[in-house]
C-alpha positions in Angstrom: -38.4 -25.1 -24.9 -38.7 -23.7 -21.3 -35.8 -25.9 -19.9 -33.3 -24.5 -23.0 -34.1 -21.1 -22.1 -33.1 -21.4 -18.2 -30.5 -23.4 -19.3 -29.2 -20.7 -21.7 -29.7 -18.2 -19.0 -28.0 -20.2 -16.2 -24.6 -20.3 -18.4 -24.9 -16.9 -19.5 -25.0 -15.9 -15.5 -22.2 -18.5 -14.8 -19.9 -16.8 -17.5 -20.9 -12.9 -16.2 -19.8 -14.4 -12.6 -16.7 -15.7 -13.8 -15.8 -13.0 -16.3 -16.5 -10.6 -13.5 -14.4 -12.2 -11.0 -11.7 -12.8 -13.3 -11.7 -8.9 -14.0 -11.5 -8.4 -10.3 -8.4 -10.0 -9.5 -6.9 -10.3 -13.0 -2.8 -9.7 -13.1 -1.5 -6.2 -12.9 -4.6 -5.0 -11.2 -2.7 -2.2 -9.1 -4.6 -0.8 -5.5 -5.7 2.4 -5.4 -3.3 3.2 -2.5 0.2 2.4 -5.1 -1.3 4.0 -8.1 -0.9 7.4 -6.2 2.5 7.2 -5.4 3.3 10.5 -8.1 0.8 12.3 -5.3 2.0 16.0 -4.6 1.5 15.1 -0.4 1.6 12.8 2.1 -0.4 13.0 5.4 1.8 11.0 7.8 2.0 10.8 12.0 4.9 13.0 12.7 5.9 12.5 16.6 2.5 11.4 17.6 1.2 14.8 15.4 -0.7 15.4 12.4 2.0 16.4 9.2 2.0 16.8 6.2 5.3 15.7 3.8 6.3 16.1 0.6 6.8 12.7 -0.9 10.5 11.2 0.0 11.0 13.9 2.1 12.4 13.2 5.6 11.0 16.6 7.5 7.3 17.5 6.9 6.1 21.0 5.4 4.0 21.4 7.9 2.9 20.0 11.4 -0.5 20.1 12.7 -1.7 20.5 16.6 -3.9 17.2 16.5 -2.5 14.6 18.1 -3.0 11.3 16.5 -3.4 8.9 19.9 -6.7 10.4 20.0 -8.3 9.5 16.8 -9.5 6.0 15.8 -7.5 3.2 15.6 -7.9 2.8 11.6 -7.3 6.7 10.7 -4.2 5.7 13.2 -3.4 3.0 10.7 -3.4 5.2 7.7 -1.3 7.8 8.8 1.1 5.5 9.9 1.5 3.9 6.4 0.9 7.7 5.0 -1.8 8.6 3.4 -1.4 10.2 -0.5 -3.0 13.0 -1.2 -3.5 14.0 -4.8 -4.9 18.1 -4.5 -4.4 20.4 -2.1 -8.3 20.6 -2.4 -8.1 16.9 -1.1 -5.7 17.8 1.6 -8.0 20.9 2.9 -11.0 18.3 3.4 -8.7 15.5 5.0 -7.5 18.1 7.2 -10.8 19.7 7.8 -11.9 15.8 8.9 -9.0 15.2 11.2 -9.8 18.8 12.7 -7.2 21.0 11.9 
């Protein structure tokens, strides 16, 4: 009776694994990154600066004094790409990290 039982459970864990991985990288899973594309700003390197753009816009609403050769290499990354930010809430504490 013991050997049904772990057997029960060992198929029970194998189908949790798999549903779980299937949920994981199921079709038309979107990143978090492309969902926000609607977002209200953009935090993007401007001229090696700081700035912050409206989305689609070619000039940014405003420029910052941080220069972005000195931060780390990924928030480098991420600015380059833009970052989307969905609040202006959001924006003060990105801002507030990056040292403005």
């Amino acid at each position: 009776m013991t050997k049904i039982w772990v057997a029960l459970l060992a198929v029970l864990c194998a189908a949790s694994l798999a549903l779980s991985l299937f949920w994981m990288v199921r079709p038309g899973r979107t990143a978090p990154q492309e969902t926000s594309s609607a977002a209200p700003y953009l935090l993007k390197d401007h001229g090696g600066r700081l700035a912050v753009f409206a989305p689609g816009a070619d000039e940014p609403l405003q420029v910052y004094d941080i220069y972005t050769h000195l931060l780390p290499e990924q928030d480098v990354a991420a600015l380059q790409k833009g970052i989307p930010v969905e609040s202006e809430e959001r924006l003060d504490r990105l801002l507030e990290d990056f040292g403005a």
